[in-house]
C-alpha positions in Angstrom: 0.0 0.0 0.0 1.5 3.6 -0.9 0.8 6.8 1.2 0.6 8.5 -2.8 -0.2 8.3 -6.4 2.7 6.7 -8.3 4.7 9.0 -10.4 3.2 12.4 -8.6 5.8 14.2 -6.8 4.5 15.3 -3.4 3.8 18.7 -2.4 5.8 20.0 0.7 3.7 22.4 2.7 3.5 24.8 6.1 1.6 23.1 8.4 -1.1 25.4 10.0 -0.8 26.9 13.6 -3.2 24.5 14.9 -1.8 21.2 13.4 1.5 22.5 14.7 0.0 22.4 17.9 -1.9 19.2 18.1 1.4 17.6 17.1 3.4 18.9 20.1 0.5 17.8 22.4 1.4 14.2 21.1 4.6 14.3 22.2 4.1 16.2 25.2 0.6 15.7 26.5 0.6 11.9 26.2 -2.3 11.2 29.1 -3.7 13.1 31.6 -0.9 12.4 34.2 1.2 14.2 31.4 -0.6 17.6 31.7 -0.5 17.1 35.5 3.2 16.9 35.4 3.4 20.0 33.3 0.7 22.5 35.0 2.3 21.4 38.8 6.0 22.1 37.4 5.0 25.7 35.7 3.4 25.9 39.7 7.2 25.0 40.8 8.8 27.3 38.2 6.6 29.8 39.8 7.6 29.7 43.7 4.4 28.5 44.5 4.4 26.8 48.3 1.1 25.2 47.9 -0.3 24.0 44.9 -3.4 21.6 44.5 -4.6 19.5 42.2 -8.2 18.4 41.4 -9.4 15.9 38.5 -12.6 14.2 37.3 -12.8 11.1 36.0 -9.1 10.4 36.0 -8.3 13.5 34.2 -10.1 13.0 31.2 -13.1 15.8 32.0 -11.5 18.0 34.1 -7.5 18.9 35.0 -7.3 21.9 37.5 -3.8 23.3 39.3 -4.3 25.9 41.8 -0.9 27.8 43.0 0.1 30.4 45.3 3.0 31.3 43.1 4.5 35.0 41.3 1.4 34.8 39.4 0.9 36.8 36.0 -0.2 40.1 34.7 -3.1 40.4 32.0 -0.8 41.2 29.4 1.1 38.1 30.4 -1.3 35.6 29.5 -1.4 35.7 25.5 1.7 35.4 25.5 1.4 32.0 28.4 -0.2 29.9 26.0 1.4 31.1 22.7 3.9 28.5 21.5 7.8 29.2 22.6 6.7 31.5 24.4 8.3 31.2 27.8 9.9 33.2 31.3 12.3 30.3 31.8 15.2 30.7 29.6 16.3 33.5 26.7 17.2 31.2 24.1 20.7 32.4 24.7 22.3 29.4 26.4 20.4 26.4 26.1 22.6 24.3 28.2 22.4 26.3 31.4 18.7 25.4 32.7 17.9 25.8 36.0 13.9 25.5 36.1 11.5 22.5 35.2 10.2 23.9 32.1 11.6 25.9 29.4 10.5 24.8 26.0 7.1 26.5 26.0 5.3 24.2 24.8 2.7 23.0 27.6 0.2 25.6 28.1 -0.3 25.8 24.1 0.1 22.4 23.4 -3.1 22.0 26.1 -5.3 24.2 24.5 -4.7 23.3 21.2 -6.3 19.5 22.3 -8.5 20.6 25.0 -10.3 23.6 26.8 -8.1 26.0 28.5 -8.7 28.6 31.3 -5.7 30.6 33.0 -7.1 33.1 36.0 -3.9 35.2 37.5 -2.8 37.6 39.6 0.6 38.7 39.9 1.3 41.5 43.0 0.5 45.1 42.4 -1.6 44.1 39.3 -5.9 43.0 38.7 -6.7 39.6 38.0 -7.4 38.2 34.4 -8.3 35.2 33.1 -8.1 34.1 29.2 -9.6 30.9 27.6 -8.4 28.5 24.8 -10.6 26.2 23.5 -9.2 23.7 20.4 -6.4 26.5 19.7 -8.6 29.2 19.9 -8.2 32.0 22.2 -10.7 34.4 23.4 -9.8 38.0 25.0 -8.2 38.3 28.2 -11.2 39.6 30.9 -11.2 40.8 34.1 -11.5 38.2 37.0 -12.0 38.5 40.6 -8.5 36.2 42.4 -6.0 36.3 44.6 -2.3 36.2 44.0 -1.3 33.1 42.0 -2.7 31.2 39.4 -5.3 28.5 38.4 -5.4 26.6 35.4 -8.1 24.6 34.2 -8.1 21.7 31.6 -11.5 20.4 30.9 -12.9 17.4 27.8 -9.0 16.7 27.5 -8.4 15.4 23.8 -12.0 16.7 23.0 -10.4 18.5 19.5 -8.2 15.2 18.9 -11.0 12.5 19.8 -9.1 9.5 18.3 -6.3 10.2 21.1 -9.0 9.3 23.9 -8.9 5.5 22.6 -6.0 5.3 24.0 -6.3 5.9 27.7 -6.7 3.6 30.1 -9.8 3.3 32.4 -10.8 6.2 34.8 -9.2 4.5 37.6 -5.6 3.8 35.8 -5.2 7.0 34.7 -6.0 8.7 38.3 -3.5 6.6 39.9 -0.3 7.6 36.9 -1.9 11.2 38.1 -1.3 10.0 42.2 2.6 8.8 41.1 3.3 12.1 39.7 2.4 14.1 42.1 4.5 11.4 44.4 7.2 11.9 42.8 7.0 15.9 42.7 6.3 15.5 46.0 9.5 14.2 47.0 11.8 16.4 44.6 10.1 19.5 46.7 9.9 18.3 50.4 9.4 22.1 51.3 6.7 23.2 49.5 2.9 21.3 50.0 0.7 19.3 47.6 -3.1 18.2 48.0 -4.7 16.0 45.3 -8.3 15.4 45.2 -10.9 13.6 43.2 -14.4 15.7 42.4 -17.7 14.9 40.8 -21.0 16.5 40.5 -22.4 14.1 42.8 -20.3 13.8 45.9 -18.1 15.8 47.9 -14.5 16.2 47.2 -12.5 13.0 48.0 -8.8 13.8 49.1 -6.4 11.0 47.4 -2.8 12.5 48.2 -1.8 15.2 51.1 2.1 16.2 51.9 2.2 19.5 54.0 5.5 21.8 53.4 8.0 21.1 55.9 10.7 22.6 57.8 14.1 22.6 58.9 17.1 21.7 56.4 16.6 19.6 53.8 17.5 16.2 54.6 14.8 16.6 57.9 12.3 17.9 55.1 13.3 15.0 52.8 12.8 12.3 55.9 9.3 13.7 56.8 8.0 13.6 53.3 9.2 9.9 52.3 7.9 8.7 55.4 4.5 10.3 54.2 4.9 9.3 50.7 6.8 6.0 50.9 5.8 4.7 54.6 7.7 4.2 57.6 8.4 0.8 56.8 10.5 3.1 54.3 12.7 5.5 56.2 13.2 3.5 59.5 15.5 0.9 57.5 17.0 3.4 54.6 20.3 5.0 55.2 21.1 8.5 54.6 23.4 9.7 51.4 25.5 12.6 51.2 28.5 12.1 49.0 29.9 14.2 47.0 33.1 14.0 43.8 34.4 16.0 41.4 31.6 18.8 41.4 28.8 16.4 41.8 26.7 15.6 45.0 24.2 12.5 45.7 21.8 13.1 48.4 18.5 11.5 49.5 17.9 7.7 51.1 18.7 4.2 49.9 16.8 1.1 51.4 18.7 -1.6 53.7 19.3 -4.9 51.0 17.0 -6.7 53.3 14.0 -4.3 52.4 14.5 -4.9 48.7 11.1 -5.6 46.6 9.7 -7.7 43.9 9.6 -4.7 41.4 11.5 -1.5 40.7 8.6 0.7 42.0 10.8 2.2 44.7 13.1 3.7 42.6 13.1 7.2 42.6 15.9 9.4 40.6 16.4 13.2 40.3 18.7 15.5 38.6 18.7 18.8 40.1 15.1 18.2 41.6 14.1 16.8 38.0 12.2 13.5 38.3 13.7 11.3 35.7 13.6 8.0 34.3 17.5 7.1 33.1 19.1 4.6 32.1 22.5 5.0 32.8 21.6 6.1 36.5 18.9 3.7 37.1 21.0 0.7 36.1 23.6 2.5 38.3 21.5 1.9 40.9 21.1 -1.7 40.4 25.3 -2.1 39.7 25.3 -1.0 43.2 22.9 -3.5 44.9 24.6 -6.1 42.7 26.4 -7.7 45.4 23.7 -8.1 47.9 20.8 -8.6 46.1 19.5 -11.9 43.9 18.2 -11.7 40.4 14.3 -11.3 41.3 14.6 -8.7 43.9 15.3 -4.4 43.4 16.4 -2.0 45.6 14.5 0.9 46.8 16.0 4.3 46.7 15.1 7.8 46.7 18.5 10.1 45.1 19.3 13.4 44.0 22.2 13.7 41.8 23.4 17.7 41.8 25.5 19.1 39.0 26.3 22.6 37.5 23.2 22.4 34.8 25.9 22.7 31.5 27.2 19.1 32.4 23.8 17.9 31.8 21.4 18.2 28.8 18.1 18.2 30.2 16.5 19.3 26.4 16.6 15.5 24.8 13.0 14.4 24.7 9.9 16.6 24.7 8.5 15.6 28.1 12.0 16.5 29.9 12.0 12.6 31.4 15.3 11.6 30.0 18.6 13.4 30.1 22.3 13.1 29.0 25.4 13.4 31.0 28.3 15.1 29.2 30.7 12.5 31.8 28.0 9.6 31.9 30.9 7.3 34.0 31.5 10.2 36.4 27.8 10.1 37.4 27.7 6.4 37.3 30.4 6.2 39.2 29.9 8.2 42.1 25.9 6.3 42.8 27.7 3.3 42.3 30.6 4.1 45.4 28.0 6.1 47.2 26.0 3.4 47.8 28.4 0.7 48.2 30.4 3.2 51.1 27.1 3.6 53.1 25.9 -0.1 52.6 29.2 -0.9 54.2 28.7 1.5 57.3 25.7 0.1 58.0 27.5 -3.0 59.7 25.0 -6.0 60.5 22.2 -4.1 60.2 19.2 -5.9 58.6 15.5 -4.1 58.0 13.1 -4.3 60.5 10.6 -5.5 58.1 12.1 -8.7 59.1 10.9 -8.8 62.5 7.6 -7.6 61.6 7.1 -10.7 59.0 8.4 -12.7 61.7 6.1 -11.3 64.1 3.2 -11.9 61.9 3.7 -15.6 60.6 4.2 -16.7 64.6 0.8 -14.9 65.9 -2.0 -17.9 65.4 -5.3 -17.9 63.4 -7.9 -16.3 65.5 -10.0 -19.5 66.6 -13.6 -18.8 66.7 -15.0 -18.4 70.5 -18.2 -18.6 71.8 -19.5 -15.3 73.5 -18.6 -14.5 76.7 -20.6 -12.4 79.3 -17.5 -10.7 80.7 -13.9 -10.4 78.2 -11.1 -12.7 79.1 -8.1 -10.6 80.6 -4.5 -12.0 79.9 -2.8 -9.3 81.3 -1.4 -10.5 84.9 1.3 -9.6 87.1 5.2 -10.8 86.1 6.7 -13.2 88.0 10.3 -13.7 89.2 12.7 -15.3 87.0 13.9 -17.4 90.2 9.8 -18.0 90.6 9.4 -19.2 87.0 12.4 -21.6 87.0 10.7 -23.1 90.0 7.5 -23.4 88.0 8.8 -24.9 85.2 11.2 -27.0 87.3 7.8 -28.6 88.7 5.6 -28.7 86.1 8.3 -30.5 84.0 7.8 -33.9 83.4 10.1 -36.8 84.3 13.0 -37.1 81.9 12.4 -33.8 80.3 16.1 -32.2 81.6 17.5 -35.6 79.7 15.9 -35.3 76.5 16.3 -31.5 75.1 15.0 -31.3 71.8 17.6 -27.9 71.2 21.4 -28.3 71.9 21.8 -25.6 75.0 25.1 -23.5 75.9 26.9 -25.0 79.1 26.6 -21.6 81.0 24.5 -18.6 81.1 25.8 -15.8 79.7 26.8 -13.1 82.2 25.0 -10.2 82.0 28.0 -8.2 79.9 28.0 -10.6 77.0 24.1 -9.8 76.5 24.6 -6.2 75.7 26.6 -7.0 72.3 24.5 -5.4 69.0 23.5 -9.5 68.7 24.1 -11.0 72.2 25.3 -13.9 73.7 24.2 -17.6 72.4 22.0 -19.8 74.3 21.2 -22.9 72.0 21.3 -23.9 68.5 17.9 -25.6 67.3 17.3 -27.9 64.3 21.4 -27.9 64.3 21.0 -24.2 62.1 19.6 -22.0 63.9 21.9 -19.9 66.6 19.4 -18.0 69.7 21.4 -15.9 70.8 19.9 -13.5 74.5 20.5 -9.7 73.8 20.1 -7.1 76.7 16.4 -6.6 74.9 15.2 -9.8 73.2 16.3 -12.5 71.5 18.2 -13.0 68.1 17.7 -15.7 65.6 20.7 -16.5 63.4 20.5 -18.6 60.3 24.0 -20.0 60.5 24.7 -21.3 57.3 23.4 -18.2 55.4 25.2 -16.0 58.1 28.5 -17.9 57.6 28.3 -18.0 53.8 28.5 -14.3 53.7 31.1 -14.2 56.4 33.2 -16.4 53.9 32.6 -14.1 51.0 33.4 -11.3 52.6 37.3 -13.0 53.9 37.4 -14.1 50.1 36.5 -10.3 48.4 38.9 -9.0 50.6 41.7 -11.5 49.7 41.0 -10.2 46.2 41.6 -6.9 46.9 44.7 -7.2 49.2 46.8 -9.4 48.4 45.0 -12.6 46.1 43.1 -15.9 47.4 45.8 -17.6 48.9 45.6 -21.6 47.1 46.0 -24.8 48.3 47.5 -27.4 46.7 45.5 -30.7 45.7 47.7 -33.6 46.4 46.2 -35.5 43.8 44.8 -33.3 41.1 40.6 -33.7 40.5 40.1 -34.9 37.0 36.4 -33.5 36.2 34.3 -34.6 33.0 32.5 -31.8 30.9 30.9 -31.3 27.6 33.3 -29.6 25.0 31.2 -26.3 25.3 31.3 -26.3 29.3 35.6 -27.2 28.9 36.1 -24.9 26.6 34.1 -21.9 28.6 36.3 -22.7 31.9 39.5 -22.3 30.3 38.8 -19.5 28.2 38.7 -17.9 31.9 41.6 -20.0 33.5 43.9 -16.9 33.6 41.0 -14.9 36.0 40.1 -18.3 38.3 43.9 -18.6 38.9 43.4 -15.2 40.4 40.7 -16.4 42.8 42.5 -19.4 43.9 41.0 -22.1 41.7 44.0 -23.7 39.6 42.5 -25.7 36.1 44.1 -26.8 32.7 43.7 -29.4 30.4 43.5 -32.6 30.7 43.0 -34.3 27.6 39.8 -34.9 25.5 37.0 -32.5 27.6 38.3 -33.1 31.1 39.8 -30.4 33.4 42.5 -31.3 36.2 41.6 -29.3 39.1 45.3 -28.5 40.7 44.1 -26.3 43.5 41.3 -24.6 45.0 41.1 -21.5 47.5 42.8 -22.3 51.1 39.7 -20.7 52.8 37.0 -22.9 52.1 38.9 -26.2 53.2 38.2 -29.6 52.1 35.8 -29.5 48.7 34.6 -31.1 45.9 36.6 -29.6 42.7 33.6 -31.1 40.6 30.8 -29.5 42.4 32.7 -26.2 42.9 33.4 -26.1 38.5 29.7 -26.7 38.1 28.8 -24.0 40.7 31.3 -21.7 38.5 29.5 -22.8 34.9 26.0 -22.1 36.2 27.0 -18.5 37.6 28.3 -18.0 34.1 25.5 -19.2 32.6 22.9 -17.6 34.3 25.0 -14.2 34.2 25.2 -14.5 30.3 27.6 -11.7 28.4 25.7 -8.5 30.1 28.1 -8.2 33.0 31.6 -7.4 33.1 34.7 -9.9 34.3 34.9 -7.7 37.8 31.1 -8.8 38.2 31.6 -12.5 37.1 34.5 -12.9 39.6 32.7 -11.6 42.7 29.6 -13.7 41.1 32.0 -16.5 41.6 33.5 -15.8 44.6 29.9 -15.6 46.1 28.9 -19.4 45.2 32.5 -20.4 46.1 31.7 -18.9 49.8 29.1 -21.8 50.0 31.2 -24.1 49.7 33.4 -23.0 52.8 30.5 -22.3 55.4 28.9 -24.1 58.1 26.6 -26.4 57.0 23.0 -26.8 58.0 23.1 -29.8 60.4 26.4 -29.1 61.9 26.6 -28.7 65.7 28.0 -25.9 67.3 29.6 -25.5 70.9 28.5 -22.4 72.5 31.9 -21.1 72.0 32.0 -21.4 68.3 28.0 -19.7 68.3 29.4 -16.8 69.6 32.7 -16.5 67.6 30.4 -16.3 64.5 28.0 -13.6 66.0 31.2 -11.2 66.8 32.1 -11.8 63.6 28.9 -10.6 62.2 29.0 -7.3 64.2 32.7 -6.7 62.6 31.7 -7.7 59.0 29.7 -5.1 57.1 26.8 -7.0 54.9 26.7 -9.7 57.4 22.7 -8.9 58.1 21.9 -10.4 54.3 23.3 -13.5 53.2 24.7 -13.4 49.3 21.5 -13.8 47.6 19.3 -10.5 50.0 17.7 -13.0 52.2 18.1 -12.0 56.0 20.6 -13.8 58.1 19.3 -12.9 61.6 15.8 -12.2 62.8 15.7 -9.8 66.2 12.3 -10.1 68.1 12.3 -7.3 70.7 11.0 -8.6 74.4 8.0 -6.8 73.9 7.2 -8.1 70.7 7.4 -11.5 71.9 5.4 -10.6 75.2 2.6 -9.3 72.8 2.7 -12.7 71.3 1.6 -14.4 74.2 -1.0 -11.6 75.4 1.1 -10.1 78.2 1.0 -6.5 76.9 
């Protein structure tokens, strides 16, 4: 099929005004949320502190932004919503943009598809208000307002009707409208934001509220993510502040052990501008690499500062996507940034983990039968000397003889309690450590814990001084396909380097000649396939630093305890000192948790004492 006749040279024509329009609406009107994003940022560009949003029917009938910002004079408005038009830059230098908009496309754009009504006042001047309906615009009137400006957007894509087919439903749309202002919402911690829902038949339904707040701004920043985000959020994110050659990262990265299923918690600015970027996002990721498996993403919330010229912010119509003039510098610094404060966050896990631990120990409300008076739990606390006589009595025979948990010889004197993970008091089901702390308990996974102690030892071997080897006495002849042979020794140079010694051995067997010192006695065959499935499942996408700690991480599992070995109660407690020394000891290598800490509260609330 062929757009024209054959043989009949085409005609190149001026678009109209109003074509010229509708086509920059496409690109930068693309749904309601779009126009939402563009009115609140003018509101921003404006110095407005308070700016609310209401919508009907997820934006599609009615868009209006109401700000207390600068405002604008009557004979500012024509030229508001003519195209290009703008109080954001000069046109002189368009590399140095400090504000959110600056193309001057929005307001035009919006009434070229839809029907347009600015009301302003700007200080020391009379209020006006000018309407553009389908790229039409009326006269500028008086109007009766107070300083600032509203903006109202109503039958969105009425003069482009073939657009609306592709919107969601009602309800999708309202919510991309809820994210946006989320994330304006947290670029802005200082200034307030109220989004509401309206209709002709019920009152006015309040979907998003963040009051300004005070003080400097990473006590702004805290308040508003815990609003936006949760507490879960901010009680188990670390704070960021780092800054290298001219650039600064601020804002709050999640604890590995709060990771999530999705990258919805993944939030990154560039001087205040929301944006969605490759280069940083996958950053991000790079970053988390080492703590984190496969299916799970971090959660962050950053702010990457820079003088404006080192960053083009004009590369796509909608301002979402930028472009670094030193990519690797920015890369870089989120990368070390996150890795530094990960590290000075010890053995710290999220307390998420308590709270699902919490929850899957409370039982299943039984059903009860009605009672004439409530049943109180609540009772005095006895003695510990009382309660060891208690259970002494109520024990039956041969109970001291047959523990089903291996228990240390002594009690733990009061001292050893008050360590970040206390002092161990059994090992059950030969893996897990409990371990008494000054206030609760601690549950340590001892393999998991142990495997990440390992890799730990083994990154920093790397980094200092090698893996120290050792010597098989008889090398470990191990069978492989040709494809798997060949894929090991095209790498033999690099495993050399982590203490794993291979050549050839004739047809496609390797002879295994040593292996790394610190994981002991192993199987060379079992640790060569651990190596080939990292590889596999890591593909060509990463580079050789990544593949080598990938390795060195399912190494590590071969050199921990084992589930199923026991442990003396001096050998419990070497491992949790260890812990508290190693940084990333509260996640194993894959993100999972290696300790659970239930508070004595917590577990007192279990059991209807509190």
């Amino acid at each position: 099929m062929t757009l024209h006749a054959p043989n009949i040279r085409p005609i190149i024509r001026p678009l109209d005004e109003s074509a010229i329009n509708r086509i920059a609406a496409g690109e930068v009107v693309e749904r309601p949320a779009s126009a939402v994003k563009e009115l609140v940022e003018n509101a921003l560009d404006a110095g407005a502190r308070r700016i609310a949003v209401d919508y009907a029917a997820g934006g599609k009938l009615l868009i209006r932004v109401t700000d207390d910002g600068c405002g604008m004079t009557p004979e500012d408005l024509p030229l508001a919503v003519a195209r290009h038009a703008t109080s954001k830059i000069d046109g002189s230098d368009l590399l140095n943009i400090r504000s959110f908009g600056f193309r001057g496309e929005a307001l035009a754009s919006l009434g070229s598809v839809g029907r347009l009504t600015l009301t302003s006042r700007a200080e020391g001047h009379d209020g006006a208000a000018l309407t553009v309906s389908g790229g039409r615009m009326g006269p500028v009137r008086p109007a009766a307002a107070v300083r600032g400006t509203v903006i109202e957007l109503r039958d969105l894509f009425y003069a482009t009707p073939a657009r609306l087919k592709f919107l969601r439903t009602d309800r999708a749309e309202a919510q991309a409208i809820a994210e946006v202002m989320k994330r304006l919402a947290m670029a802005e911690p200082q200034v307030g934001f109220t989004l509401s829902e309206v209709s002709e038949t019920e009152a006015p339904r309040t979907i998003f509220r963040a009051d300004p707040l005070s003080g400097d701004f990473f006590e702004a920043l805290h308040g508003r993510l815990s609003s936006v985000l949760g507490r879960d959020f901010i009680e188990n994110a670390l704070k960021i502040d780092v800054e290298r050659d001219g650039m600064r990262l601020s804002g709050y990265a999640a604890l590995p052990t709060y990771s999530r299923g999705s990258s919805v918690q993944q939030f990154v600015f560039v001087n205040g501008r929301p944006v969605l970027d490759r280069t940083l996002l996958g950053a991000l990721r790079v970053a988390y690499y080492d703590f984190l498996s496969r299916d799970r993403h971090p959660a962050a919330v950053l702010n990457l500062i820079c003088d404006p010229e080192r960053v083009d912010v004009n590369v796509h119509p909608a301002k979402s996507e930028v472009r670094f003039r030193e990519p690797e510098a920015a890369r870089s610094l989120i990368i070390t940034g996150l890795r530094t404060a990960l590290s000075g966050a010890g053995h710290r896990a999220s307390s998420t983990v308590a709270d699902a631990t919490l929850a899957a120990m409370r039982p299943e409300p039984a059903a009860q039968p009605a009672l004439a008076y409530p049943r109180v739990y609540q009772m005095d606390r006895p003695s510990q000397a009382s309660l060891s006589r208690s259970f002494a009595y109520q024990a039956p025979p041969g109970f001291a003889e047959a523990p089903t948990a291996r228990v240390a010889d002594a009690t733990p004197a009061p001292e050893e309690t008050q360590h970040p993970l206390g002092a161990a008091r059994a090992q059950v089901h030969e893996n897990y450590i409990i371990a008494q702390t000054a206030t609760g308990m601690v549950i340590v996974d001892q393999h998991a814990a142990h495997e990440r102690l390992v890799y730990e030892r083994l990154k920093r071997q790397m980094a200092e001084t090698g893996i120290k080897a050792q010597a098989l006495l008889i090398p470990e002849i191990v069978e492989l396909s040709a494809s798997d042979a060949s894929r090991l020794l095209e790498i033999a140079g690099d495993l050399t380097a982590l203490g794993l010694t291979i050549e050839p051995f004739g047809g496609h067997a390797i002879a295994v000649r040593e292996t790394p010192a610190i994981l002991g006695n192993v199987s060379a065959a079992a640790l060569l396939r651990d190596v080939l499935d990292e590889l596999a499942d890591l593909g060509q996408s990463q580079s050789l630093q990544s593949k080598m700690e990938a390795i060195l991480s399912r190494m590590a599992c071969h050199g921990s305890i084992r589930s199923g070995r026991q442990m003396r109660a001096e050998e419990m407690n070497a491992l949790l000192r260890e812990m508290e020394a190693t940084p990333h000891s509260g996640q194993c290598n894959h993100g999972r948790p290696t300790y659970v800490e239930l508070k004595l509260h917590d577990i007192e609330r279990l059991f209807g004492r509190r």
